[in-house]
LOGU-85328 format. One line per 4 residues: for each residue x, y, z of N, C-alpha, C. Coordinates in steps of 0.05 Angstrom, whole numbers, m for minus. Layout:
// residues N
X,Y,Z,X,Y,Z,X,Y,Z; ...
***
This chain:
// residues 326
m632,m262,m1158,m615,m250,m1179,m593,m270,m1186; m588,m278,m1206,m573,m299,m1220,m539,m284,m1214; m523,m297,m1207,m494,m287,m1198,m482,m293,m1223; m465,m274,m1239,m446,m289,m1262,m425,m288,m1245
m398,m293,m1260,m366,m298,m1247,m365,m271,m1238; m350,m252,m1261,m352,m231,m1253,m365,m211,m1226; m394,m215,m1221,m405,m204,m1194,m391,m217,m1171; m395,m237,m1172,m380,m266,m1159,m359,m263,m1144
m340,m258,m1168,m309,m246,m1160,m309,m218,m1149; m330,m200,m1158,m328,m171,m1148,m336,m175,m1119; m354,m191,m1114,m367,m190,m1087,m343,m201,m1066; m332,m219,m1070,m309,m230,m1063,m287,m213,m1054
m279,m199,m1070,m261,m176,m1064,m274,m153,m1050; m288,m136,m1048,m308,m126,m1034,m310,m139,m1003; m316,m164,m1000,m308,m186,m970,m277,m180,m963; m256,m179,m977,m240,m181,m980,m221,m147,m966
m237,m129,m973,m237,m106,m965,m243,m100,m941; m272,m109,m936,m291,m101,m914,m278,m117,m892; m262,m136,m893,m257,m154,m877,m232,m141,m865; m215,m128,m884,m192,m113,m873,m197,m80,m860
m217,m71,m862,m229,m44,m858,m223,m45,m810; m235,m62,m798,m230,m52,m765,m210,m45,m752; m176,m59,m763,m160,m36,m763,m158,m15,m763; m154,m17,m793,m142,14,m809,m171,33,m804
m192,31,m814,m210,47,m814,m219,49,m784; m218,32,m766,m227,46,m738,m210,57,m722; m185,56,m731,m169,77,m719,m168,93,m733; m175,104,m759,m178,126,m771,m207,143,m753
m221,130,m751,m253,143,m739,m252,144,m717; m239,127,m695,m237,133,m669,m235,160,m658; m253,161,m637,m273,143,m627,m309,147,m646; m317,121,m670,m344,126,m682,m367,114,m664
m353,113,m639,m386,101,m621,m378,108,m594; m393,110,m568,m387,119,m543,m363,103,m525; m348,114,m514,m322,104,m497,m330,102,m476; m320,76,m456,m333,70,m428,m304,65,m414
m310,87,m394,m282,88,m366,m298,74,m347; m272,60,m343,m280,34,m308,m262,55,m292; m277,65,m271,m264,66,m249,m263,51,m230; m243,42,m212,m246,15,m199,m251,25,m176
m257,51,m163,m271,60,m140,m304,64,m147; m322,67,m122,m343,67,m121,m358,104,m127; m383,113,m129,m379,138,m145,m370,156,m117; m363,180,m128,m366,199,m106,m331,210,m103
m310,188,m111,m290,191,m96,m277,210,m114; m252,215,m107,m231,223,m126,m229,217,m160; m213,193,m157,m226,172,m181,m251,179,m194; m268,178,m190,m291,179,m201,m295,205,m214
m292,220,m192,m303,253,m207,m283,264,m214; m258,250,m214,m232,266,m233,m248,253,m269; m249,226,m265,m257,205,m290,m277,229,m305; m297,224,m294,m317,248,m303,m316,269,m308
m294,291,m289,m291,310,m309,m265,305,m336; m250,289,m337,m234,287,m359,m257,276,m383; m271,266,m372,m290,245,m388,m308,257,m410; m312,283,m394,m337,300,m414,m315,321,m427
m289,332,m413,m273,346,m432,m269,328,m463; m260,309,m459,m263,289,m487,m286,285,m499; m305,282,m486,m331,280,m505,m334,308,m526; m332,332,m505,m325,359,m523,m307,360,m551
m282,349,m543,m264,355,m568,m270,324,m586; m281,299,m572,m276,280,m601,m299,271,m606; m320,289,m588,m360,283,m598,m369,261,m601; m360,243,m583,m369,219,m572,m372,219,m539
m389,208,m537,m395,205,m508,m369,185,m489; m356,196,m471,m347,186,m451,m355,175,m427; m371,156,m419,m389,144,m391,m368,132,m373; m367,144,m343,m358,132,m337,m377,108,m316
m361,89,m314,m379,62,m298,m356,46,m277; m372,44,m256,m363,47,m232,m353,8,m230; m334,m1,m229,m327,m28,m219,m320,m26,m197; m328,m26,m167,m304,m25,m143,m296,m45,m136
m281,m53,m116,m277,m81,m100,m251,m92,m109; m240,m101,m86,m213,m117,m79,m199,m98,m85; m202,m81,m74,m168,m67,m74,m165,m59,m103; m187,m46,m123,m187,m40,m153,m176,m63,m168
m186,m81,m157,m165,m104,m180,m198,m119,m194; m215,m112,m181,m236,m114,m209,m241,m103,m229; m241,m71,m225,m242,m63,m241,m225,m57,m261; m199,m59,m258,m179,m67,m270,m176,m88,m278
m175,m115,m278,m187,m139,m283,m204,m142,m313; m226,m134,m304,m248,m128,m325,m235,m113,m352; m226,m95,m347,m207,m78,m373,m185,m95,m384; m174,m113,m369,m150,m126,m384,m161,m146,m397
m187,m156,m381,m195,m180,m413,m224,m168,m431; m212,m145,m428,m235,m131,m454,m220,m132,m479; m238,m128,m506,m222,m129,m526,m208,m96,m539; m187,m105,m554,m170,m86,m557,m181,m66,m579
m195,m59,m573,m221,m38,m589,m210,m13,m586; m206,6,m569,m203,20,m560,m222,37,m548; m248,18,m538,m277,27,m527,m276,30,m496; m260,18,m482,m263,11,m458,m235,18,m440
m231,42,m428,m203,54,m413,m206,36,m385; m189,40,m375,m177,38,m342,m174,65,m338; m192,76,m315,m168,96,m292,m168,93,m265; m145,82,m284,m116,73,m256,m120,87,m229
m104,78,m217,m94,100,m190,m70,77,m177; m64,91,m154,m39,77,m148,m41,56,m143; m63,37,m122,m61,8,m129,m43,m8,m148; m53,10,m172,m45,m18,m193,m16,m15,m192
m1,m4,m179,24,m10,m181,43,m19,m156; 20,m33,m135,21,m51,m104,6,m82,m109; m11,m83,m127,m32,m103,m125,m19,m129,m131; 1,m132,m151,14,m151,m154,33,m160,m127
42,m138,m116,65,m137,m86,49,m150,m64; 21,m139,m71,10,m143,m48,m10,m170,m46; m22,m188,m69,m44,m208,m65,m24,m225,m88; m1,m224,m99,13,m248,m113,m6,m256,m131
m24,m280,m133,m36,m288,m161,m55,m266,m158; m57,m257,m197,m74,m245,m205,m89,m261,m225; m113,m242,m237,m119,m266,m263,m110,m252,m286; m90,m226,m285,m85,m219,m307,m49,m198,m298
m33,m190,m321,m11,m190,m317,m6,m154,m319; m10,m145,m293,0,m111,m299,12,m105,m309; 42,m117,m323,64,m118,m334,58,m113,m361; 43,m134,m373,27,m137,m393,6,m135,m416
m18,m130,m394,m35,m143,m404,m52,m119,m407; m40,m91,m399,m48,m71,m395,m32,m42,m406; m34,m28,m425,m12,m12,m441,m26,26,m418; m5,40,m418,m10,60,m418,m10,78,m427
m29,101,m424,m31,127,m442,m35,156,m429; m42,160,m402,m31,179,m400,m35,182,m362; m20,195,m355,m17,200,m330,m38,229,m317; m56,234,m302,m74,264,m305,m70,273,m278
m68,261,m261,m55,276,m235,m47,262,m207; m40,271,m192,m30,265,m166,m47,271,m145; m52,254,m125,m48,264,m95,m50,273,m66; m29,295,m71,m18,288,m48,m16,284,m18
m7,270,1,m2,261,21,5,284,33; m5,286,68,m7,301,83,5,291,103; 27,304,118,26,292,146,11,314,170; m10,302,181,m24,318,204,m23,304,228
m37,324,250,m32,314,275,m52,335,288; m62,330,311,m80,341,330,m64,371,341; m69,390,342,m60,416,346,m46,417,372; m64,400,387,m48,393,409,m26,387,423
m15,367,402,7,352,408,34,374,412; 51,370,420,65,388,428,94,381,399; 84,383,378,106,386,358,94,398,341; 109,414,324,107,437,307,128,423,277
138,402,279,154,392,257,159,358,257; 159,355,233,165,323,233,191,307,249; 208,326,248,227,311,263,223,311,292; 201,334,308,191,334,327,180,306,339
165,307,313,136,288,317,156,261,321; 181,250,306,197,233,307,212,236,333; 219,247,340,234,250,373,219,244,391; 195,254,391,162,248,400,165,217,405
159,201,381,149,177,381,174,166,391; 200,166,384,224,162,402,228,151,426; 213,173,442,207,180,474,193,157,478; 172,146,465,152,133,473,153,101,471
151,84,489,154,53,487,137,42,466; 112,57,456,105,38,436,107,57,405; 119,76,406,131,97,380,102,113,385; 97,114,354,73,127,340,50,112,328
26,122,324,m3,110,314,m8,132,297; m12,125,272,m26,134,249,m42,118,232; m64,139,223,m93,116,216,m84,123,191; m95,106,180,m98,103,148,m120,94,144
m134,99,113,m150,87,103,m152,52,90; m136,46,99,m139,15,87,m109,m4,94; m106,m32,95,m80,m50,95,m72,m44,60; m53,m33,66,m37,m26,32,m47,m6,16
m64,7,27,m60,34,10,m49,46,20; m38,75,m6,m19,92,m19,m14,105,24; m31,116,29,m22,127,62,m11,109,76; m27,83,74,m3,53,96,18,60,85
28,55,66,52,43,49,71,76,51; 61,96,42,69,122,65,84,117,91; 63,118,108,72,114,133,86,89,141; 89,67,125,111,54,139,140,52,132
138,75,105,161,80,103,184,105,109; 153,114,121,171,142,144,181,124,167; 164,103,168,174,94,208,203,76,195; 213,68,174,227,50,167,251,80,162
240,96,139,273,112,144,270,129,163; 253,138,184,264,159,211,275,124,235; 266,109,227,283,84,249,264,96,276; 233,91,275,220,99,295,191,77,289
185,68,318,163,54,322,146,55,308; 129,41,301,93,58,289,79,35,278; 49,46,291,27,29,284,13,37,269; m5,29,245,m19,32,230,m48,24,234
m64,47,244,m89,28,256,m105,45,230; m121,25,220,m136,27,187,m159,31,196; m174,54,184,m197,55,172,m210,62,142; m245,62,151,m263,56,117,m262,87,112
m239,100,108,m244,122,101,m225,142,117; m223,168,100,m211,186,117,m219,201,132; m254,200,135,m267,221,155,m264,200,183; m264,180,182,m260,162,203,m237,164,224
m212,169,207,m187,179,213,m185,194,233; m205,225,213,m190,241,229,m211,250,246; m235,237,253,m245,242,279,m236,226,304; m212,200,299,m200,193,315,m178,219,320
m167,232,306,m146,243,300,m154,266,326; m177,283,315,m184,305,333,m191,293,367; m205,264,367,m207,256,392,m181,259,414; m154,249,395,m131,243,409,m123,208,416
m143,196,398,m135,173,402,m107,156,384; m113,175,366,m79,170,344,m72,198,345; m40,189,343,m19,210,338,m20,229,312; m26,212,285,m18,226,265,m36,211,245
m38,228,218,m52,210,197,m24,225,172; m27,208,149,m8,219,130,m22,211,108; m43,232,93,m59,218,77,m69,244,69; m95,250,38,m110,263,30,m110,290,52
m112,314,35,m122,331,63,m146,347,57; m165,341,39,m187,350,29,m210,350,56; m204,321,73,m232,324,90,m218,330,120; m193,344,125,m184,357,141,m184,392,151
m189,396,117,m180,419,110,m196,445,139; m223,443,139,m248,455,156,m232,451,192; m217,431,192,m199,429,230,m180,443,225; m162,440,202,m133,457,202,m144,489,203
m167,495,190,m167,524,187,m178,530,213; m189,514,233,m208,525,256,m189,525,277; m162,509,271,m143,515,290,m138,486,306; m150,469,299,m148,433,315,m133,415,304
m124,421,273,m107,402,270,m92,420,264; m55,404,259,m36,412,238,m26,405,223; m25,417,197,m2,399,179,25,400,184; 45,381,181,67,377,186,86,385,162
75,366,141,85,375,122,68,355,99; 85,357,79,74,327,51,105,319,43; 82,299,36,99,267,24,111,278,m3; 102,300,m21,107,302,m44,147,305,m54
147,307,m85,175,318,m90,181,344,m82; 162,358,m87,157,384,m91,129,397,m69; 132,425,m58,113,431,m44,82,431,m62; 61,434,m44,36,430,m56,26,447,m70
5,460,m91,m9,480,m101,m34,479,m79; m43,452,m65,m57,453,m62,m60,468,m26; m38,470,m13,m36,473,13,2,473,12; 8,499,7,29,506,m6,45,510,12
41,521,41,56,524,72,65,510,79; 54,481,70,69,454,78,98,450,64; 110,443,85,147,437,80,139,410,71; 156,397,48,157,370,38,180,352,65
173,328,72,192,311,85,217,313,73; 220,316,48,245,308,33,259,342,49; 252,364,50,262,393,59,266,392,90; 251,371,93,254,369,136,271,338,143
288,333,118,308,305,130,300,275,134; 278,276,105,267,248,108,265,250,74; 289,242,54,292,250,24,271,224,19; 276,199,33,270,180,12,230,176,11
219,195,33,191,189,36,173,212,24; 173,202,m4,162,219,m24,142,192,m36; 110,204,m28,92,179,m45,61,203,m45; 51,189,m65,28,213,m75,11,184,m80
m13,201,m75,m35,183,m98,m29,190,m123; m39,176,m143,m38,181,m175,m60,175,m186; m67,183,m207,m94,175,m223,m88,174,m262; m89,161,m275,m75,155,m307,m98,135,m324
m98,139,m354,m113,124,m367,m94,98,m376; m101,75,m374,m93,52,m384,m114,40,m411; m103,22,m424,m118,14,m444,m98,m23,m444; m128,m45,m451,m118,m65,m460,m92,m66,m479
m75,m80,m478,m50,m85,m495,m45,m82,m522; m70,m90,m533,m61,m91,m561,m82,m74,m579; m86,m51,m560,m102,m34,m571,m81,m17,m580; m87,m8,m616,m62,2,m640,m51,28,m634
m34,26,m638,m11,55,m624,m26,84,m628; m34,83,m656,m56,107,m675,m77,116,m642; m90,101,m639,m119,107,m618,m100,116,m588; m71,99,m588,m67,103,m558,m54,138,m566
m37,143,m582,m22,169,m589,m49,184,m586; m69,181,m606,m96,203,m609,m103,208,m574; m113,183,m562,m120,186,m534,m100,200,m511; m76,205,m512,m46,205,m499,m59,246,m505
m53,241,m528,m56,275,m536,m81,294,m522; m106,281,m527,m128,295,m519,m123,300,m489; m111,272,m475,m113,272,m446,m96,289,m436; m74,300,m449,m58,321,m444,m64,350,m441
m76,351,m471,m100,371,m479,m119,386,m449; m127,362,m446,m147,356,m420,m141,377,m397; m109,362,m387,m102,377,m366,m83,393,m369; m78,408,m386,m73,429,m387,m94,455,m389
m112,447,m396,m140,467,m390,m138,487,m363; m149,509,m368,m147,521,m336,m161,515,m324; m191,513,m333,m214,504,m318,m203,482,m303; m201,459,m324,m195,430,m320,m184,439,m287
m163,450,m290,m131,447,m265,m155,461,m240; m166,488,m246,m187,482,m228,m203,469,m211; m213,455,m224,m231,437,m218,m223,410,m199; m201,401,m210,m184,381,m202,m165,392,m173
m161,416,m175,m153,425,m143,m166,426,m131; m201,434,m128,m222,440,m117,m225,405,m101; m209,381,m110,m215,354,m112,m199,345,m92; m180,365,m88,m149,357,m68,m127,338,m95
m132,349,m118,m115,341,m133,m100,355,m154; m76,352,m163,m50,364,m176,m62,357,m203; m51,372,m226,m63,361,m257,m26,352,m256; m21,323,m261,m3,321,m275,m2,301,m296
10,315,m318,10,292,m347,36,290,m355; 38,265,m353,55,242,m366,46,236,m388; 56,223,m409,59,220,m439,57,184,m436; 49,164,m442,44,149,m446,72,131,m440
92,141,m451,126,126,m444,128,140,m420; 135,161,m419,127,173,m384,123,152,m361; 89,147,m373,73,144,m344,81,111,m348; 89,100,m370,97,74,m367,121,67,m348
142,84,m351,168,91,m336,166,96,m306; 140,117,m294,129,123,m273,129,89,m261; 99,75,m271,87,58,m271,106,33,m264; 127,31,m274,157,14,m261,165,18,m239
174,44,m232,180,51,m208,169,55,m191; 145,58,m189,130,47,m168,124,24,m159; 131,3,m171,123,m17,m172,148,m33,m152; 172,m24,m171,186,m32,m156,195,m19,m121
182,4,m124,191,19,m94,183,10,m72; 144,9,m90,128,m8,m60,129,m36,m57; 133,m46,m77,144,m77,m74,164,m82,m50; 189,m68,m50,207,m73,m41,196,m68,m9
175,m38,m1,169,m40,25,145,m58,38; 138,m63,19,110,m88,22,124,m108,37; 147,m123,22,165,m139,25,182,m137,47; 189,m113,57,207,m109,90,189,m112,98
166,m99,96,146,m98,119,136,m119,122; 135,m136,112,109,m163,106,80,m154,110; 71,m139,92,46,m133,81,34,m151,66; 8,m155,78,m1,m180,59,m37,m155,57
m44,m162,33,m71,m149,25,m93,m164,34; m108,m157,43,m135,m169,54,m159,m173,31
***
């Protein structure tokens, strides 16, 4: 077909259009194709099956498919990783968890900038930290359990699940403000823990209490109390440390959606909203307790504000402690 000027120039402008259309028009349509969540844990966990159920509540209200896909390894800094040098589409989330606000404290070079390189949008829940102990033991309260380890030439032993996760970093900041001994002997998990726990080979764990829950009710373990601000919904009997004379040892797991940097304010506000949406559901809050977890939502400036202060809190005990990440 022979082109005159006129077509020429029309076609031109038309380019000219189409070329400015992935902005404006895909944040108008967002989301017009399926959204992919990295969880940076492996399937099964917390992380994962919180991801999934927030995942399919959004598919419901914005009728696009939500998948989530599993990145694990190093301490979530792959799969986190992977999201910061994705492009700013708004196809591809982070959910977070606390890591990302130790990982820099804890392994120094990264290949990408938490600070940065990574925007947030919404915060979906917490949590929280348990302090337990073998039924046995002859304390009924944390300051017990601290007079306890006192007595003793080498303090206290509490397992944790890992060097620098959210329960280490817990527990060494109870042994730092009660001014009491304590060892951190780590394991691949919390069922590991606490069959040391029931043996009597460690004192205490301060961590998840989902795979405890079946010993506390049969009468073998106890809770002491939680790490939280506030007492639990989830195991509500528990006195918070901050109510039994330990204000400053308040630390939770967390779980929040992140998005690459320069993904446009329009998709992060739309995403911020639904995710709110999300957990405020009854079901949702359901479901998510059934998980050993709190629904809490933060607002995107919120969880960015959150997201500072944590950073700086565990920094600072990473840093007394000389924690280095494995």
């Amino acid at each position: 077909m022979k082109m005159t000027r006129r077509t020429f120039i029309n076609a031109a402008l038309a380019s000219i259009g189409t070329a400015a259309l992935p902005w404006s028009f895909a944040q108008d349509r967002w989301p017009a194709r399926p959204v992919t969540i990295i969880s940076p844990y492996g399937p099964g966990g917390p992380n994962d099956i919180s991801a999934r159920l927030i995942g399919e509540h959004l598919r419901s209200r914005l009728g696009q498919p939500f998948i989530v896909e599993n990145k694990a390894g190093a301490g979530t800094r792959i799969g986190t990783s992977y999201v910061a040098h994705k492009a700013s589409d708004g196809y591809t989330l982070l959910y977070a968890a606390a890591p990302y606000a130790t990982m820099e404290a804890l392994y120094g070079n990264l290949d990408f900038d938490p600070h940065k390189d990574l925007q947030p949008v919404g915060m979906t829940a917490i949590a929280p930290l348990f302090l337990i102990v073998n039924a046995q033991m002859p304390v009924k309260t944390v300051r017990e359990l601290i007079a306890y380890g006192k007595s003793r030439p080498d303090g206290l032993t509490f397992g944790s699940p890992g060097t620098g996760s959210m329960p280490h970093l817990a527990q060494e900041l109870l042994f730092l403000d009660a001014s009491v001994k304590g060892l951190s002997v780590h394991y691949r998990g919390d069922a590991a823990a606490y069959m040391d726990l029931l043996a009597g080979r460690i004192d205490a764990t301060l961590t998840a209490i989902s795979a405890a829950l079946p010993h506390i009710r049969s009468g073998k373990l106890r809770v002491l109390g939680v790490a939280s601000g506030s007492r639990s919904e989830i195991y509500p009997d528990a006195m918070t440390l901050r109510e039994q004379g330990f204000p400053n040892v308040v630390a939770s797991g967390w779980y929040g959606f992140m998005l690459p940097r320069d993904v446009p304010k329009a998709v992060v506000d739309r995403l911020d909203a639904e995710v709110s949406q999300a957990i405020k559901d009854t079901e949702m809050k359901k479901k998510l307790l059934a998980q050993g977890m709190e629904p809490h939502a933060l607002g995107a400036a919120d969880f960015g504000k959150f997201i500072d202060a944590e950073m700086e809190k565990w920094g600072t005990v990473i840093r007394k402690v000389g924690i280095k990440g494995e």
